[in-house]
N, C-alpha and C positions, 0 to 999 in steps of 0.2 A: 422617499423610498424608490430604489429604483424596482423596474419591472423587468422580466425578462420575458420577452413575448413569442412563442414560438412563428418562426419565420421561414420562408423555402429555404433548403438546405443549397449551400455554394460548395459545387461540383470541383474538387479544387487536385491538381498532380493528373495520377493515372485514376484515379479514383472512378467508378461507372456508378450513374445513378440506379438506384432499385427501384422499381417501379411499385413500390405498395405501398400504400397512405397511411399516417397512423391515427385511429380513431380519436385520437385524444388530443393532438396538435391539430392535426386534420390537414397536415403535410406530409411530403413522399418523405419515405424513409431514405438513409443514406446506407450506402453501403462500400466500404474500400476497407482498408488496408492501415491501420497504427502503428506503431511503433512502442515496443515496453520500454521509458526511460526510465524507471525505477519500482524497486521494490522494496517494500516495508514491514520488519516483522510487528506484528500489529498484538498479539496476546499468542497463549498456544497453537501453533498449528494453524490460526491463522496470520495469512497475509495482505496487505493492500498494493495491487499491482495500478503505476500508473504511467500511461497512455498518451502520445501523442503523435506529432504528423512531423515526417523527419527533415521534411522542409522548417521544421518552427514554428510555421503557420500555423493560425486559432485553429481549433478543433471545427471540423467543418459541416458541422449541425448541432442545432439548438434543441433544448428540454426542460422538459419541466423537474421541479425536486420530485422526486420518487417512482422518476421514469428508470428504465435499464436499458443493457445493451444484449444482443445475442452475438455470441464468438463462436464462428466459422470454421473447425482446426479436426484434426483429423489424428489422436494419439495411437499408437498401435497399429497405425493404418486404418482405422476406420474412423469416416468420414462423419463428425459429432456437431450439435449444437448445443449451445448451452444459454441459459438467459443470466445474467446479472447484475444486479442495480450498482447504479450509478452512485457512486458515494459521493463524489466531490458536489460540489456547487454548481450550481449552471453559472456564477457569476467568474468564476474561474474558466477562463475562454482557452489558455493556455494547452490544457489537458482534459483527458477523464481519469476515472479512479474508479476499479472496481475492488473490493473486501471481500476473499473466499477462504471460507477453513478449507481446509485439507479433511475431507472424508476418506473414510477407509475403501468403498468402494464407490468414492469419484473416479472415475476415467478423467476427466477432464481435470476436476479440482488437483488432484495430485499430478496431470502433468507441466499444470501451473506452476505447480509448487517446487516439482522436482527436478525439468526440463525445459522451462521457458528461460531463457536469456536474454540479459539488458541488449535491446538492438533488433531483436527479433520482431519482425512482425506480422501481428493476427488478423484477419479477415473479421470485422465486425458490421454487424448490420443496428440501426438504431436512427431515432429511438423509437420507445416500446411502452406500454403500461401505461396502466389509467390508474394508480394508487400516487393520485399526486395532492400535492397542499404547496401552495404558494402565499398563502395572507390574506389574497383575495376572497376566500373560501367562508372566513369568521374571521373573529374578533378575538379570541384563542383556543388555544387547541393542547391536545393532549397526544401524547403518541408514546405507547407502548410495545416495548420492544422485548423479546428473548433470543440470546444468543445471535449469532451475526445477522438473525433480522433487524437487526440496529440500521443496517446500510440503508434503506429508504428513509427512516426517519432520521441518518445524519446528514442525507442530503439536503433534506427538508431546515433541519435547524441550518444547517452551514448558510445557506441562501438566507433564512430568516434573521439571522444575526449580521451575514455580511450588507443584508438590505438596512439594516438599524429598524425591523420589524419592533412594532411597538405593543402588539399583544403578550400577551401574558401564555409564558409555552412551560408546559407541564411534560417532564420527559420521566417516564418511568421504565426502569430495565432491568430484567432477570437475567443470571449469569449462572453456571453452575458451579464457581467456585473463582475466587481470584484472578488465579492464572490464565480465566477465560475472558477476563475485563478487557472488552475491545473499544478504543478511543480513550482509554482513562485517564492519561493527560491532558488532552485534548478538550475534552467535558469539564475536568477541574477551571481549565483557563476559560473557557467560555464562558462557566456559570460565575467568574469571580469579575468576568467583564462587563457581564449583562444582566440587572437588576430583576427583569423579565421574566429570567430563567429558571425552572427550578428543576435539581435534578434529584431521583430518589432511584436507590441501586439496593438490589435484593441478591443474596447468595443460594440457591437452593442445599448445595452442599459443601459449604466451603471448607471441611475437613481441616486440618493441621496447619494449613495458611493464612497469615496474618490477615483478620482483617475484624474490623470493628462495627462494621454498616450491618444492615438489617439483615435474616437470615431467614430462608421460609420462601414461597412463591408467593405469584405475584394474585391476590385474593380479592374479595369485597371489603377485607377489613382495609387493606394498602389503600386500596383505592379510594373511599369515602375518607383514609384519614390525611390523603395524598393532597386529593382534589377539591377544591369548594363547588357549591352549584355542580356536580358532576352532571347530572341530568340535561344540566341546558351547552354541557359543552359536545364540542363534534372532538372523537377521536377517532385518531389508527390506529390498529395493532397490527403488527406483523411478528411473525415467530412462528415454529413448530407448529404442526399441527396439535399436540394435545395441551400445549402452552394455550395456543388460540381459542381452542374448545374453553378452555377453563375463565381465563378472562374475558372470554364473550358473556360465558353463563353468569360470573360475575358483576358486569355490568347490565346484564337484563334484570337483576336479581335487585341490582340497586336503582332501576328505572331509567335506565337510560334508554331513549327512545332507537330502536331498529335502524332508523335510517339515519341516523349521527355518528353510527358505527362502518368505519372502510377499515375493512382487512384484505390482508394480503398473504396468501398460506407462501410459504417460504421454503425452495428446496426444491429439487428433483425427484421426479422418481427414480431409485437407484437400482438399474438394472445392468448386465452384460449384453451389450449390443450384439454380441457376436454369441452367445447361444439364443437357438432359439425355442421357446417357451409352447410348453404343452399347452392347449387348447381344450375346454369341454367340448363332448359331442353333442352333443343339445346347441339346437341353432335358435335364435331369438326371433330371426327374419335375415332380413336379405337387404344388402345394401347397392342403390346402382349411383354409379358415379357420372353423371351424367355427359360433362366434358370429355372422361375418359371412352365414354363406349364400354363400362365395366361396371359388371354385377356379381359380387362376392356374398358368400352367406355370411355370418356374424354369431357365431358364438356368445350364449349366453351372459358368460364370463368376458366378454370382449368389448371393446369401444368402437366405432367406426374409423379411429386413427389405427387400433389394431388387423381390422379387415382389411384397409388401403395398403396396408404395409404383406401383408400375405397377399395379397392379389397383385402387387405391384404399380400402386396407381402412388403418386407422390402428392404426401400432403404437408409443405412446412412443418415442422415443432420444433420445439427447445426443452422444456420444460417436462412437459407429459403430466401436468401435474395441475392443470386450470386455472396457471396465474398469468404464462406470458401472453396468452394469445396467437402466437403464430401458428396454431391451429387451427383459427377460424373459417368458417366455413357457413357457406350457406344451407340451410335445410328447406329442399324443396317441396316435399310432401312427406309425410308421416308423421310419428313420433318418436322423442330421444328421452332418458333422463340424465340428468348431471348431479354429480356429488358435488361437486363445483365449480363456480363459473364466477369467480372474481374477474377474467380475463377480458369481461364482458361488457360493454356499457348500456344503458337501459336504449341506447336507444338501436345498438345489436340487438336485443333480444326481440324489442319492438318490429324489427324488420326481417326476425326468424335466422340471424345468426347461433352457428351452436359453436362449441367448443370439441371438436372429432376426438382429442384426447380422452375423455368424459365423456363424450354422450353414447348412450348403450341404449340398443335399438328396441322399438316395443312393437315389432313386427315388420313389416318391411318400407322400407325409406327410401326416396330419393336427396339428395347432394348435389351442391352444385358445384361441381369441379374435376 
């Protein structure tokens, strides 16, 4: 089998290095400039944009399956991040590949879709994210997917198959109808090359379109009749939030232990960067930014990436949403709560990393940044 081992990133053209490590490689991240050499219409509405360096040369930084990238661009004139996983293989040195539907209000997704040109290129920072699975992790695995959160888990398999991975991989995906089937060729030839493999594909609504596969979400029934030993295997899910809520509860329901389960909530938060959003009048506390020399109050209703951004202090994001991380931050004194902190590694938490996206203050705080 081969390994892919993450390694210092090679500074390679005009390219400048980014000075911030990624928890998870435990290397700097890279940050320059690609090149779109192609795009793929991939199912409805979405497509796979893919990436490279226009010298030719490898892609010039290493990842794990189910890391991502964040893209640098700026549509409408304002200046946006956005995080996206990494579809392709890390054994594919050539390119990246990122998979984005077209949402109705992506700013970013739709200027992918509507305004990016073969030749063009993005400012991308990478890589990112701790929702990864290489082989080394178990013996097999499971990984369930809805709708384009399919990308980390096709990363995952693409690697495990191009390794001649010899465990036993259980891919299970919700789709809301046919025309939303993303990879579907792609999965046919796999599963017919690799004995390993098994794929099981659910419609939630597949209306008038041809199709013969199972139909219904993705339940406790799918799953025990899916899975053997479900209990003793490690899975992922990634997909929707209420996707996620359901097949979590369904595998707690069918005993599968807590800590065998990595998810990854999937998505941005979809807002207009350029209006700006009413506030409660009720303050929670006070946040001081300690680096900055800046103390903002913090609205009930509000996160500490919400305060920094009304007071004017700059805190990385991408996401807004507790998956990519680039809001991490340190918490000096007080306390935060978070709805989510996938973004996080136990051993962030352990040394009082929060997530400024997420964390909503429970009286006043200091921050280190």
């Amino acid at each position: 089998m081969v390994n892919i081992l993450p390694s210092a990133s090679k500074i390679r053209g005009a390219a400048a290095p980014f000075l911030k490590i990624d928890p998870t490689t435990k290397e700097t991240r890279w940050r320059g400039k690609l090149r779109l050499s192609e795009s793929v219409e991939e199912a409805h509405e979405v497509k796979t944009f893919r990436f490279n360096l226009a010298n030719g040369e490898p892609i010039p930084f290493e990842y794990l399956p189910g890391q991502f990238v964040t893209v640098h661009v700026a549509p409408q004139g304002v200046p946006t991040r956005r995080s996206y996983t990494i579809a392709s293989s890390p054994t594919s040195r050539d390119r990246i590949e990122i998979t984005v539907k077209r949402e109705d209000r992506g700013l970013v997704s739709q200027w992918l879709h509507d305004e990016l040109g073969i030749g063009d290129e993005v400012e991308i920072e990478a890589p990112s994210g701790t929702f990864t699975f290489s082989g080394k992790e178990a013996e097999s695995v499971v990984l369930i997917g809805g709708g384009v959160g399919i990308t980390p888990l096709m990363s995952v398999l693409r690697y495990l198959t191009a390794t001649n991975w010899t465990g036993k991989i259980y891919l299970i995906l919700s789709f809301r109808s046919p025309r939303d089937f993303i990879f579907r060729e792609e999965l046919a030839e796999l599963q017919a090359l690799h004995a390993n493999l098994c794929v099981t594909v659910t419609m939630s609504d597949p209306g008038d379109q041809p199709w013969s596969g199972r139909v219904g979400r993705i339940d406790a029934d799918l799953l025990a009749s899916t899975v053997p030993d479900l209990t003793t295997q490690r899975v992922h899910v990634c997909g929707p939030a209420p996707m996620m809520e359901t097949v979590t509860g369904a595998l707690a329901s069918l005993g599968v232990p807590q800590d065998q389960i990595k998810k990854e909530a999937f998505g941005t938060v979809k807002r207009d960067p350029t209006v700006k959003q009413v506030r409660s009048t009720e303050i929670a506390g006070k946040a001081t930014f300690l680096a900055s020399g800046v103390t903002a109050p913090v609205p009930v209703d509000a996160t500490i990436l919400d305060a920094a951004d009304t007071a004017g202090v700059s805190i990385d994001n991408a996401c807004r949403s507790g998956t990519c991380a680039s809001c991490r931050v340190k918490l000096v004194s007080g306390q935060v709560t978070m709805d989510i902190q996938d973004g996080l590694t136990d051993q962030d938490k352990a040394e009082g990393y929060i997530l400024a996206c997420q964390a909503k203050v429970q009286g006043d705080v200091e921050v280190d940044i």
